[in-house]
C-alpha distance (Angstrom), angle and dihedral (degrees) to the residues before:
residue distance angle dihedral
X1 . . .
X2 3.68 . .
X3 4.13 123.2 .
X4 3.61 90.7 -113.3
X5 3.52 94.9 56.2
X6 3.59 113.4 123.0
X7 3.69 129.0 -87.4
X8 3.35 130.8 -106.1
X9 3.88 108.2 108.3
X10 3.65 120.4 129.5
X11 3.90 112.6 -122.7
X12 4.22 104.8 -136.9
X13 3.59 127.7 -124.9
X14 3.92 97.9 -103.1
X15 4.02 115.1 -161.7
X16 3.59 111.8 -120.5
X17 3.58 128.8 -141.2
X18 3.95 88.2 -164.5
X19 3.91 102.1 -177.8
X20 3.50 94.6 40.1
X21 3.73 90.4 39.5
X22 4.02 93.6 57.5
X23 3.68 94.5 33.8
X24 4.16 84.9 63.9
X25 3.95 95.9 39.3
X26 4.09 94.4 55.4
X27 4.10 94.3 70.1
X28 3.77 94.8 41.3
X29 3.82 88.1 54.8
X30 3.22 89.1 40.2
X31 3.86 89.9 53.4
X32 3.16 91.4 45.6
X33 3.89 105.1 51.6
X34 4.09 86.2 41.0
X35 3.79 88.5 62.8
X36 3.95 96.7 39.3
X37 3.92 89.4 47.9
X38 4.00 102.3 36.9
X39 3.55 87.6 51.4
X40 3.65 102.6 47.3
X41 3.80 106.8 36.5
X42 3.85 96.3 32.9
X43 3.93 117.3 26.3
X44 3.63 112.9 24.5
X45 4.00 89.4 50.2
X46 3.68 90.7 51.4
X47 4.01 89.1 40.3
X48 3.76 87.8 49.8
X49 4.04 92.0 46.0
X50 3.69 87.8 53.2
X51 3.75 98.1 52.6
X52 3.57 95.3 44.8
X53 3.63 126.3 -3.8
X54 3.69 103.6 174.4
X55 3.80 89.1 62.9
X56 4.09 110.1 32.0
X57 3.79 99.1 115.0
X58 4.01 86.7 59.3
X59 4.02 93.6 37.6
X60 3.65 93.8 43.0
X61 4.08 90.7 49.1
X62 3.72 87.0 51.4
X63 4.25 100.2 44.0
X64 3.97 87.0 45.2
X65 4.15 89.6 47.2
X66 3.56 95.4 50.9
X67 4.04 95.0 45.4
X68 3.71 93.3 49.8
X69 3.82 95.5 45.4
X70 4.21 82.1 50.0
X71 3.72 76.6 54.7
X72 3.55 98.1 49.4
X73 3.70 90.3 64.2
X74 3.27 115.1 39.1
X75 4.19 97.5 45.6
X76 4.03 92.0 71.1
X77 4.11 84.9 37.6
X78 3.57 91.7 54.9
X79 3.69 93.9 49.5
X80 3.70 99.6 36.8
X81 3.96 83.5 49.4
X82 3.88 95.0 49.9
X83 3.76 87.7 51.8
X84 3.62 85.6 65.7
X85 3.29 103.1 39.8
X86 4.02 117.0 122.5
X87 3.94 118.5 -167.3
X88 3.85 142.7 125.4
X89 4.18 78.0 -109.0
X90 3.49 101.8 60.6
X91 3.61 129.1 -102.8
X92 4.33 95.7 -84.4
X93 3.57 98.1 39.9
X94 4.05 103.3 68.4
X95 3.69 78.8 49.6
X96 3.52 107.4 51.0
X97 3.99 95.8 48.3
X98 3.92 93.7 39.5
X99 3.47 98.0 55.4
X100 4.16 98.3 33.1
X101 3.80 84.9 54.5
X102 4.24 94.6 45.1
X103 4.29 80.0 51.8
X104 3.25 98.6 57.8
X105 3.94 95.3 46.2
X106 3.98 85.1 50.5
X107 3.87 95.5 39.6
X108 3.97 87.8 58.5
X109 4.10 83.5 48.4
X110 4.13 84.8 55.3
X111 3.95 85.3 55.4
X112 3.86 99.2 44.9
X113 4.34 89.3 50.9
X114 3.71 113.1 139.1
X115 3.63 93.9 -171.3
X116 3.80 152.8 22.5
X117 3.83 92.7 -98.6
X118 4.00 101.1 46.4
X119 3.85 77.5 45.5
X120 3.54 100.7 57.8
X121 3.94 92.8 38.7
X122 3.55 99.8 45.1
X123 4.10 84.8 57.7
X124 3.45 92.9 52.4
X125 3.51 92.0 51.6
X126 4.18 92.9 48.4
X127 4.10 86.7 43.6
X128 3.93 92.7 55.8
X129 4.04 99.1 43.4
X130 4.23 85.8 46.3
X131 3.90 96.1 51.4
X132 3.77 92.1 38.7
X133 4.12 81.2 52.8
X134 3.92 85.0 41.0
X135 3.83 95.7 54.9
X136 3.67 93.6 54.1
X137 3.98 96.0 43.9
X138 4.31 92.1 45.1
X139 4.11 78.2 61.3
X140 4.14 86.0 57.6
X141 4.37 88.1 79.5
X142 3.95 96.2 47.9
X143 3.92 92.9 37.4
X144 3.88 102.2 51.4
X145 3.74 107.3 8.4
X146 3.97 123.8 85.9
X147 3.93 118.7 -131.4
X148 3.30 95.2 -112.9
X149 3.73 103.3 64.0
X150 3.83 89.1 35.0
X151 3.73 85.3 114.4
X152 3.44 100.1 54.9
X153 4.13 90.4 40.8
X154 4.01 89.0 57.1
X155 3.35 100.0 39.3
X156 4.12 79.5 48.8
X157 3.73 82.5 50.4
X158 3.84 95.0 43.9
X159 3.71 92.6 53.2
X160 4.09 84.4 60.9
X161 3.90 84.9 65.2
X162 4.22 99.9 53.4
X163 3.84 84.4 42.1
X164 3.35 88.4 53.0
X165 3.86 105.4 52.2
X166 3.93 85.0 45.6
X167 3.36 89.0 61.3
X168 3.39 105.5 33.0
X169 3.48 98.1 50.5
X170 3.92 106.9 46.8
X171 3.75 86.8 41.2
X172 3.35 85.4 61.1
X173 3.06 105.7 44.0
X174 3.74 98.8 45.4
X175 4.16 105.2 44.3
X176 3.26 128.7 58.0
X177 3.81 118.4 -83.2
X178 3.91 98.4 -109.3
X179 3.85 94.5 49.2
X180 4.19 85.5 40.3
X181 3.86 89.5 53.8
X182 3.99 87.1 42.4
X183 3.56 112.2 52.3
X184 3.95 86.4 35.3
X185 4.07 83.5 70.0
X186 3.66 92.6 35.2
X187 3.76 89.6 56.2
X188 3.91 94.4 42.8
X189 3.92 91.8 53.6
X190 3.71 98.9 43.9
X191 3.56 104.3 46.2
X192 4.21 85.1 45.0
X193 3.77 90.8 56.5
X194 4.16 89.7 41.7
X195 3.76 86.7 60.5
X196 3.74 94.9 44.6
X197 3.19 92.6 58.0
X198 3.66 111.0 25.7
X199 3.84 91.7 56.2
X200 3.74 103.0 28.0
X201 3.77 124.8 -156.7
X202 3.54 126.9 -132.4
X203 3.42 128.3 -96.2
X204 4.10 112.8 -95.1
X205 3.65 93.8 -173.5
X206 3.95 86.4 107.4
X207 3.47 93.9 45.0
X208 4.12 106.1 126.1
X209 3.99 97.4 -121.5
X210 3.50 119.3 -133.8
X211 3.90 110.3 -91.9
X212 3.57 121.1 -106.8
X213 4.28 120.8 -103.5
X214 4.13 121.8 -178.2
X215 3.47 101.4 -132.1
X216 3.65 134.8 164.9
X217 3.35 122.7 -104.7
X218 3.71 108.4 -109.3
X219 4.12 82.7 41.9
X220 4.02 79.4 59.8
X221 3.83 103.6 50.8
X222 4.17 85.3 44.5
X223 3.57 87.9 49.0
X224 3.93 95.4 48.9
X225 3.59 92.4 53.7
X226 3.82 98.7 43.1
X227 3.61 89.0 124.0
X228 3.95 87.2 88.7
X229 3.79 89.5 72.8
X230 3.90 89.7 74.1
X231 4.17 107.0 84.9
X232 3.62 91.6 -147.4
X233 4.37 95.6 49.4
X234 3.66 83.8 52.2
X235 3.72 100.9 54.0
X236 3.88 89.4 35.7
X237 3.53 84.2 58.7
X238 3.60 103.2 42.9
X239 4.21 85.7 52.4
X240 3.53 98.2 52.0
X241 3.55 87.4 48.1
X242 3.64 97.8 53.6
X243 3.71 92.0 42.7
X244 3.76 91.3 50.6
X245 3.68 92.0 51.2
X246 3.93 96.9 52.3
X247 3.40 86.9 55.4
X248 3.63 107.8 35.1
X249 4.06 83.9 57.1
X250 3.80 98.4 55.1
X251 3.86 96.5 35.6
X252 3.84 97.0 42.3
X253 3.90 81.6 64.6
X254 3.56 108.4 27.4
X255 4.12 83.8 112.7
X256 3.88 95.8 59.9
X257 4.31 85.8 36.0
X258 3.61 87.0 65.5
X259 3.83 100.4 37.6
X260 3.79 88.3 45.1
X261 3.60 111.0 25.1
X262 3.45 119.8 31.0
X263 4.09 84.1 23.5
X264 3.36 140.6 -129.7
X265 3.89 95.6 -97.0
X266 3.31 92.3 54.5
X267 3.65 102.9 55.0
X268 4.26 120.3 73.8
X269 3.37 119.2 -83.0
X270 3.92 93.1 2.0
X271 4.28 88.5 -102.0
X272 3.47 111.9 127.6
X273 3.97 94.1 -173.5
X274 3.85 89.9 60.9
X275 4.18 90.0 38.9
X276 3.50 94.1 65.5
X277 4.14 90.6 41.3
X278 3.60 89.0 61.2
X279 3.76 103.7 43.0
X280 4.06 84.4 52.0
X281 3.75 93.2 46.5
X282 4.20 89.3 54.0
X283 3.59 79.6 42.4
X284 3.59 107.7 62.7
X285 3.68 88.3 23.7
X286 3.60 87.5 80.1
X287 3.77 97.1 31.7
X288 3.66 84.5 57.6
X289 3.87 98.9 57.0
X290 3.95 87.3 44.1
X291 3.41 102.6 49.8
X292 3.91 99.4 61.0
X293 3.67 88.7 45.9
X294 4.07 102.2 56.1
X295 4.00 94.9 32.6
X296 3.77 86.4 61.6
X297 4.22 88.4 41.1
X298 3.69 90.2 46.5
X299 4.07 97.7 54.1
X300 4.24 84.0 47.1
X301 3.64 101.0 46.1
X302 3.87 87.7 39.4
X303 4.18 85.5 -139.1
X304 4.00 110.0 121.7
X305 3.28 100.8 140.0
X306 3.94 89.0 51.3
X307 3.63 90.7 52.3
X308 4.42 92.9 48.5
X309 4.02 87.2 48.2
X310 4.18 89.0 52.3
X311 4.08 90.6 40.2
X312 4.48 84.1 52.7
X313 3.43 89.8 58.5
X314 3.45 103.1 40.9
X315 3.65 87.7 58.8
X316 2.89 99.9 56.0
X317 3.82 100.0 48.6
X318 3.80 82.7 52.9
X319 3.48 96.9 59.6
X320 3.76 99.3 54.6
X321 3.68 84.8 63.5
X322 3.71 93.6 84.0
X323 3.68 91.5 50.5
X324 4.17 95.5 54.9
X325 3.96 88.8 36.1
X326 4.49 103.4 33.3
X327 4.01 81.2 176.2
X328 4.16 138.8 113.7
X329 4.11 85.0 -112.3
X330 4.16 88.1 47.3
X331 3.30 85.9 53.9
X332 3.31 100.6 53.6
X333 3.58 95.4 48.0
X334 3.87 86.0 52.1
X335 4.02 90.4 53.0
X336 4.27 91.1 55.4
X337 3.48 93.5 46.0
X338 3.96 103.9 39.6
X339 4.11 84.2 45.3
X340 3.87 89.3 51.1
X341 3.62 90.1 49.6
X342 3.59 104.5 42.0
X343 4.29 94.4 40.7
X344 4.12 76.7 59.5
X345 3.64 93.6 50.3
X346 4.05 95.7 44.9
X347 3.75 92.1 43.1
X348 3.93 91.3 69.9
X349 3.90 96.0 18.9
X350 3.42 104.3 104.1
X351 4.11 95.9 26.3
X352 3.84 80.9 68.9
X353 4.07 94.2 42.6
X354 3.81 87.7 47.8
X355 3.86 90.0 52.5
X356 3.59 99.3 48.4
X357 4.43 99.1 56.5
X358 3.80 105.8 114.4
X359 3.42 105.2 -163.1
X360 3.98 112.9 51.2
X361 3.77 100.1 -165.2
X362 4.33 83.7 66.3
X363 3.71 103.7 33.0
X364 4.05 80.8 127.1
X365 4.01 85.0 59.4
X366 3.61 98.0 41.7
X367 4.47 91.3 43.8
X368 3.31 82.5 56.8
X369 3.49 106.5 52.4
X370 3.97 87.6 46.2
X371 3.74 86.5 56.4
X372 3.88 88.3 52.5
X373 4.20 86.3 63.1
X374 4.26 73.7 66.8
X375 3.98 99.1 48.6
X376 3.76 100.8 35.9
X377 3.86 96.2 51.3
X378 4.04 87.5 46.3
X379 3.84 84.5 58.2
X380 3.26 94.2 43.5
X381 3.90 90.9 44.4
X382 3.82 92.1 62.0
X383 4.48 89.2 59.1
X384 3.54 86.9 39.1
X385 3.58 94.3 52.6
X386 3.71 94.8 47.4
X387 3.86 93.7 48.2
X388 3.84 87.9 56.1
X389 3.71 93.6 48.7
X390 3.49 93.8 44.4
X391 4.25 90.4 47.8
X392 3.53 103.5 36.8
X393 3.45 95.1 25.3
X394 3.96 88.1 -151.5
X395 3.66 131.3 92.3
X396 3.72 91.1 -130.7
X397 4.06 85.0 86.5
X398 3.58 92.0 64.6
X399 3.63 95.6 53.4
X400 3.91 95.8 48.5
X401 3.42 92.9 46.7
X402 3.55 88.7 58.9
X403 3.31 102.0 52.9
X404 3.79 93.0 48.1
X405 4.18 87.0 49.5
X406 4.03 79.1 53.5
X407 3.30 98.8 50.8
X408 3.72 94.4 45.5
X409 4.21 89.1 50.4
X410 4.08 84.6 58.4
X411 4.04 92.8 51.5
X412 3.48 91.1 47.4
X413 4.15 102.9 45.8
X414 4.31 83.3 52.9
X415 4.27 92.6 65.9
X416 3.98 82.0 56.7
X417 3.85 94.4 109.8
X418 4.11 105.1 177.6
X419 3.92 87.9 61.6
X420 3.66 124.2 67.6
């Protein structure tokens, strides 16, 4: 059975153990976003500054384009295969500790690089084995949680991602780089396996499979991404991309804004490492405190898609702060704000992604093509970036551009109409 085959499977009623269940999946998303966000903001700049420092901004661009196009691919391949997926297990599990275990092998291979080139290859590698692991664990919250405590299971979820940074980022920026690149992949494996087998799927050996059609090809590719045909998928889609992109852009360089733009002297203690640790840990201080509160508000007032349109535009008021205040205190006040804002927008973000799938025997699939409106603006971020930088020749372009991408992500989520 191939993960193109056609679908007409018939997704079982799995019991859920919901307590336990989210208990378990907040340290594996936590492990997970540590290792994404310690790696990218902290140690592959400074890696990349070390091999090279006359050209990082262009070798960065390219590193951080290549990862997230590897991460384009394999999130709706990782769902897609999940869905088909037939084992006394489950169909995520084998998934989820496979590729969390082949991530931390490769993520120690990111810390061993000798040179620009095993670099950048080595964190293609890690990026592809994570988002095929993410694709199957984004199917987790349609699979096994009921609709009506999707808010509190993504704001759950969303808390992983604050946690995450926290961790990520002061780890990072505080142990050496082997350990850093180390216990990132021992945390990502352990935590996986924890959830696998504290909160144990059902078996999907019984699942019906979907039957088999002959198609051609191109009739295959339309027919993986049929999705598109819903209204709603596609504006979901188009939102989360813009939102990603506004702040992929400004995060994915918030180490050289600070080195370059609000300046070294200017910033405590001259370190730029520890800098960016601290503006991240105010950030998802207050992103954490938020996102519990409006998850929970969202599910009562039954008004997600209200509280992702306010969350858009918050962001992107917050992010012109740096470009009216290019200061240590302007960036502080951009960190409360921006994590106020965005623990808002990830504490309904995937109830509303969940409620949007239109085919329930692929929601794997169709998750994981709404994650790709994550990876493909990150890669496109990087170029985007760089063509700023290169035009402007000021950092100030990268924060207005992401507050207009913000903006744009709010306008879009309101012509959802199936979602209040």
């Amino acid at each position: 059975m191939t993960m193109l085959d056609a679908e007409t499977a018939t997704t079982p009623v799995r019991p859920v153990g919901l307590g336990r269940l989210l208990t378990l999946l907040l340290p594996a998303t936590t492990a997970m976003y540590a290792a994404f966000n310690g790696v990218q903001q902290i140690l592959v700049p400074a890696q990349v500054e070390a091999f090279d420092p006359a050209a990082k901004v262009t070798n960065l661009a390219v590193i951080t384009a290549l990862a997230a196009l590897a991460s384009v691919v394999a999130l709706p391949i990782g769902g897609a295969a999940s869905d088909r997926t037939r084992s006394r297990f489950g169909r995520r599990s084998p998934w989820i500790v496979a590729m969390s275990v082949l991530s931390a092998v490769l993520l120690l291979g990111m810390g061993l690089s000798t040179g620009i080139v095993v670099l950048a290859l080595t964190q293609v590698a890690v990026w592809f084995a994570a988002n095929l692991y993410q694709g199957a664990f984004a199917a987790i919250l349609p699979d096994r949680v009921p609709v009506a405590r999707r808010g509190l299971a993504s704001a759950v979820i969303g808390l992983g991602a604050p946690l995450g940074i926290m961790v990520g980022v002061n780890l990072a920026s505080r142990v050496g780089q082997l350990w850093a690149y180390a216990l990132f992949g021992l945390a990502f494996a352990a935590t996986s396996v924890v959830l696998v087998l504290g909160a144990r799927e059902a078996s999907s050996i019984d699942i019906v499979p979907p039957a088999r059609i002959t198609r051609r090809p191109a009739q295959t590719l339309r027919a993986f991404f049929e999705a598109f045909r819903s209204r709603d998928f596609g504006f979901a889609f188009l939102s989360r991309a813009c939102l990603s992109l506004a702040y992929f852009t400004v995060s994915g360089y918030l180490f050289y804004s600070m080195q370059d733009y609000i300046g070294v002297a200017n910033i405590p203690g001259g370190d730029v490492a520890v800098a960016v640790s601290t503006l991240a840990t105010i950030s998802v201080a207050t992103w954490a405190v938020v996102a519990m509160f409006t998850g929970w508000l969202a599910d009562r007032l039954d008004r997600r898609k209200l509280f992702v349109g306010i969350s858009s535009a918050g962001l992107a008021v917050s992010m012109l702060v740096p470009v009216l205040s290019p200061t240590w205190t302007g960036m502080v006040v951009y960190s409360v704000l921006s994590g106020a804002f965005i623990g808002t927008y990830f504490a309904v973000d995937l109830a509303v992604m969940s409620l949007v799938l239109p085919d329930k025997a692929n929601e794997g699939r169709d998750f994981g093509i709404l994650a790709v409106a994550t990876g493909l603006p990150q890669a496109l971020s990087s170029v985007v970036a760089g063509v700023l930088l290169i035009a402007f020749d000021s950092y100030v372009a990268l924060f207005v551009f992401g507050a207009a991408c913000a903006f744009a992500a709010g306008l879009l989520i309101m012509r959802i109409r199936a979602i209040r």
